[in-house]
SEGU-117116 format. One record per residue (C-alpha): x, y, z. Coordinates in steps of 0.1 Angstrom, whole numbers, plus 5000, padded with zeros to 4 digits. Layout:
N
XYZ/...
% end
This chain:
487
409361816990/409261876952/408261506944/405561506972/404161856955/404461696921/402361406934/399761626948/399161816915/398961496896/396161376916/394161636908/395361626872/393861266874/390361376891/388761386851/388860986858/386260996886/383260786889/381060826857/378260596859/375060746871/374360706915/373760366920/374560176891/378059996889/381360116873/384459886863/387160036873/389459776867/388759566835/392059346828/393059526797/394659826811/395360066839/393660366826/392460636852/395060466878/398360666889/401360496907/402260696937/406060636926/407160606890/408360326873/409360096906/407459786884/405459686913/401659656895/401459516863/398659336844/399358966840/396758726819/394059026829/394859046863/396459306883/399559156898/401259366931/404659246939/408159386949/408559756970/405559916992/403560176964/400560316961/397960296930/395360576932/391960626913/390260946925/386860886927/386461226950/382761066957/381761006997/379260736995/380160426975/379960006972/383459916963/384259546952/387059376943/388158976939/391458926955/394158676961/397158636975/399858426978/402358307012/403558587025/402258857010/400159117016/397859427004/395659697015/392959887002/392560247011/389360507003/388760887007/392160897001/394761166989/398661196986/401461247010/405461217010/406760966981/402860886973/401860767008/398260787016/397861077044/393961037043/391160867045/390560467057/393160157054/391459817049/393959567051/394759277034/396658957049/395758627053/399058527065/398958287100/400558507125/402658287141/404358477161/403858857172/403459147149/401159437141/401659357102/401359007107/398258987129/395759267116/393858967093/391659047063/389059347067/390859517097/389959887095/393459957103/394360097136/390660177142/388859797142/391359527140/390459187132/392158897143/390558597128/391558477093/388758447073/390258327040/393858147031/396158247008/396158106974/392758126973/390258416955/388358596977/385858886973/385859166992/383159446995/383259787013/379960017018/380360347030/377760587037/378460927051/380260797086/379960447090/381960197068/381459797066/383459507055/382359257038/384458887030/382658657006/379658887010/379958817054/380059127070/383259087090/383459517102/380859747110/381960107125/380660407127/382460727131/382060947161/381561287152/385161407164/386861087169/390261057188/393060937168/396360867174/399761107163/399961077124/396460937121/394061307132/393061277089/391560917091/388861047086/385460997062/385261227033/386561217003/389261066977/390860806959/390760456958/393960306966/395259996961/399359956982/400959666965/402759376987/405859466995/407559146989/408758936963/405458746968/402158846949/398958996955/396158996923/393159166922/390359136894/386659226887/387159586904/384059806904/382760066921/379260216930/378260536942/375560586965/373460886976/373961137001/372161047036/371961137071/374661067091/374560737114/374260747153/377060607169/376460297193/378760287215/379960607235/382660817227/384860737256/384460347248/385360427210/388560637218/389660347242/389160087216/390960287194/393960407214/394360007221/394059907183/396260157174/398960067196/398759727181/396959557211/394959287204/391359317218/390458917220/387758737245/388458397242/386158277267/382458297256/380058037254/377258027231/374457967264/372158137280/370358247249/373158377233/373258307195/376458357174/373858667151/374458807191/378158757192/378858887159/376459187163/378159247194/381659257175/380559477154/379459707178/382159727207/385259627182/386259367204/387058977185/385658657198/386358307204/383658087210/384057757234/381757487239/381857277270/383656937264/383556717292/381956437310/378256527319/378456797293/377056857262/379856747238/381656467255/383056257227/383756307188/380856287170/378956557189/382356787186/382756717149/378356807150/379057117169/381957237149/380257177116/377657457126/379757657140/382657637110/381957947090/381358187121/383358517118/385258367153/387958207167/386957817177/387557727209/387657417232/386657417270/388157087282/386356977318/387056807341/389656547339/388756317318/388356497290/391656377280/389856027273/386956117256/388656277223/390756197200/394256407193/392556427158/389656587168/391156867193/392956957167/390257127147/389957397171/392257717173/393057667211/392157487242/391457587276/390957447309/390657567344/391157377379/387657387394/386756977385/389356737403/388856457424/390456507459/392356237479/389456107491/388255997457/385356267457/384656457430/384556797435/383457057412/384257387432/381357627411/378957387427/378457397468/377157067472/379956957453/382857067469/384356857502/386757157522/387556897552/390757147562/391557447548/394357447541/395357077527/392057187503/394157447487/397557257493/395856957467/394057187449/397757377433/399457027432/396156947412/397157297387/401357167387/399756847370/397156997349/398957267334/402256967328/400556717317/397256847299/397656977256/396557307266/396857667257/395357847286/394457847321/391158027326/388858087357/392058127374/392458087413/389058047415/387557937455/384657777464/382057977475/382757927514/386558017508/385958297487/386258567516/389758437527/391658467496/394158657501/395258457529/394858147513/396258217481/400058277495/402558437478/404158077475/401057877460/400758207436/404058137425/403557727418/400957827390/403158127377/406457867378/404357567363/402657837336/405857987325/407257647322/404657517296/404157767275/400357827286/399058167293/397358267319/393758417317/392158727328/388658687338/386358947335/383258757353/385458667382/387259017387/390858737389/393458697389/394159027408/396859267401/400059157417/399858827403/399558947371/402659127374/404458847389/403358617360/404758877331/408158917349/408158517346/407358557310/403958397312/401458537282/397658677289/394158627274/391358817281/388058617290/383858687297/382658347306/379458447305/376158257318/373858467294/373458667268/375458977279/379159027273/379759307289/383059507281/386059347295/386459627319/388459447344/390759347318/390859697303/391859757335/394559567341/396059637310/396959977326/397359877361/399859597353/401259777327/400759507298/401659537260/400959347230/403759167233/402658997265/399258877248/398358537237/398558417198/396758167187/399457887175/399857757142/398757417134/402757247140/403057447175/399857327189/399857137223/397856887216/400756837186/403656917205/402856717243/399956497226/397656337250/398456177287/398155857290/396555897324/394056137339/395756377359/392856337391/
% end
């Protein structure tokens, strides 16, 4: 196409406004006065404009390059945006078809609640497009931010108020998806894509570093592992464990790290119960205060029963979801049975045990402000070997029904290997969503394998995953609390 060739020889008309500062010493790039060295990737459309020394982005999708044509660099900018809009940030970038970006890296930006599904809507702030999603939102809109990016030679990092949010490192012949073989590391502009809406996005105090040549970086995970997390990010899929407990000597420096690493987001639970380490509001407000700035989704185990009578609605609502399971109840006999636990579980008959223990789930999963059933058709330990005969096709379908029916999804646990396949399916013809979970006892995390693998087996897509809610959609909002225990 004549503009797209047009385009191309501009850029490289532009390439006299590269980085001039001597290696590792900053350059402004950016200095609210004007937009020299920058070029709009379509003439004239209006959408970046300096306002009181900022640079406002607003109205139809466009590109703004800056060709640096460096490899190694520190690149830092202070950004905010406002509802409903959003940004991104590309590097090593050059050129394509009405000034798209064809190469190099996206980073993008949106602090917009998700709400409900989308890949625009729920790739967060720092998501290395397509290649390491995040899912968390680290800052809100309306409110300046800084972000950072280092590159050096094949790994990149992300940084949000100076927290490293992403850390990946490029395989040396990575897999990427149709349309995506040139995200690649090497080199190009600096691009900044305005919002595409009527809303704004403003960027200020831009500067950019170059840093020396080095060796390139082993990778850490294996190629296979990176091509899977890739395929799955690039399809839009969101890689979430929601179930991991900070136990067992495992320290939130371990759960990040291990973020970094695998690509996979977190949500972090603490156990809130009776005989449990929070088990009323002080020591949930204590534990949230240190956990408050973690690069994580906050979670709440709710145990047992009563859990419902030692919190307040006002505290639950701090965290970004709840879960229970069905493994604490207390049977018709008045004993209290916590199934994990062989000297606490009472199986008098076989089957009336699993007949109360589904009627126990109906009420639960009714009555209790939750967002997901976890530890799923879990047996005691003495049961365990007749599952499949014990968990009929008719109890199977009392959980899906009562599920579907309250809007809570259904977990898949790594640790137990469960629910198994054809339950899964059943549950996404009935509409019910899916969470991936660990609930680990130590310090390793493992890599959702079984879940990995029931994505293909059971055929799931992103659409049948779990979102965290918005504040006015949350259970404990929408049902509020029983007024009894439900046994």
């Amino acid at each position: 196409m004549k503009y797209a060739g047009y385009l191309l020889s501009l850029f490289f008309l532009v390439s006299s406004c590269q980085i001039k500062s001597p290696k590792g010493e900053w350059q402004v790039i950016f200095n609210g006065e004007s937009l020299e060295g920058w070029t709009a990737g379509e003439v004239n459309n209006g959408s970046f404009s300096i306002e009181n020394g900022l640079l406002k982005c607003t109205g139809p999708e466009t590109y703004l390059y800056y060709d640096s044509n460096i490899r190694n660099f520190e690149f830092e900018a202070s950004v905010k945006t406002e509802n409903l809009s959003k940004s991104a940030l590309f590097f090593h970038a050059k050129p394509g078809d009405k000034g798209r970006p064809v190469e190099g890296y996206k980073i993008q930006i949106n602090n917009n609640f998700p709400g409900t599904f989308s890949v625009d809507e729920d790739l967060m702030t720092g998501s290395i497009r397509n290649v390491r999603n995040i899912y968390y939102p680290f800052v809100d809109n309306d409110q300046w931010f800084k972000i950072r990016l280092k590159v050096v030679e094949n790994r990149i990092q992300v940084f949000i108020n100076d927290v490293k949010v992403n850390d990946y490192t490029e395989q040396e012949n990575p897999w990427r998806w149709e349309g995506g073989k040139f995200v690649r590391t090497g080199k190009g502009a600096f691009v900044i894509q305005s919002s595409g809406s009527e809303n704004s996005a403003y960027y200020k105090s831009i500067r950019v570093k170059e840093l020396p040549d080095s060796d390139r970086f082993l990778p850490e995970v294996s190629e296979d592992w990176d091509t899977k997390v890739t395929r799955l990010m690039s399809a839009g899929f969101p890689l979430v464990d929601y179930h991991v407990h900070l136990k067992g000597g495992l320290t939130l420096d371990d759960v990040i790290g291990n973020s970094g690493q695998l690509g996979i987001n977190y949500g972090i639970a603490p156990n809130c119960g009776l005989h449990f380490p929070i088990t009323n509001d002080s020591s949930l407000y204590a534990y949230l205060e240190n956990v408050n700035d973690a690069p994580a989704f906050k979670g709440m185990q709710a145990e047992g029963r009563e859990w419902v009578k030692l919190f307040s609605s006002e505290a639950i609502r701090q965290f970004d979801y709840v879960f229970t399971d069905a493994m604490t109840f207390t049977d018709e006999k008045g004993r209290r049975n916590r199934i994990w636990i062989p000297e606490e579980v009472w199986v008098d008959d076989k089957q009336a045990f699993m007949e109360q223990m589904v009627q126990k789930i109906e009420a639960i999963f009714s009555r209790e402000p939750v967002d997901i059933y976890v530890n799923p058709t879990v047996l005691p330990d003495e049961l365990t070997d007749e599952y499949d005969r014990l968990w009929t096709e008719e109890r199977k379908q009392r959980v899906i029904n009562v599920l579907a029916e309250n809007g809570v999804a259904l977990e898949i646990n790594a640790r137990y290997e469960l629910p198994k396949a054809e339950m899964i399916k059943k549950a996404k013809k009935a509409g019910v969503k899916f969470t991936f979970g660990t609930n680990n006892t130590g310090r390793e995390l493992g890599h959702l394998d079984y879940c990995l693998e029931m994505i293909e087996k059971c055929d799931l897509k992103p659409e049948d995953m779990f979102h965290i809610k918005p504040d006015s959609l949350k259970p404990i909002v929408v049902k509020g609390l029983p007024e009894k225990i439900t046994g």
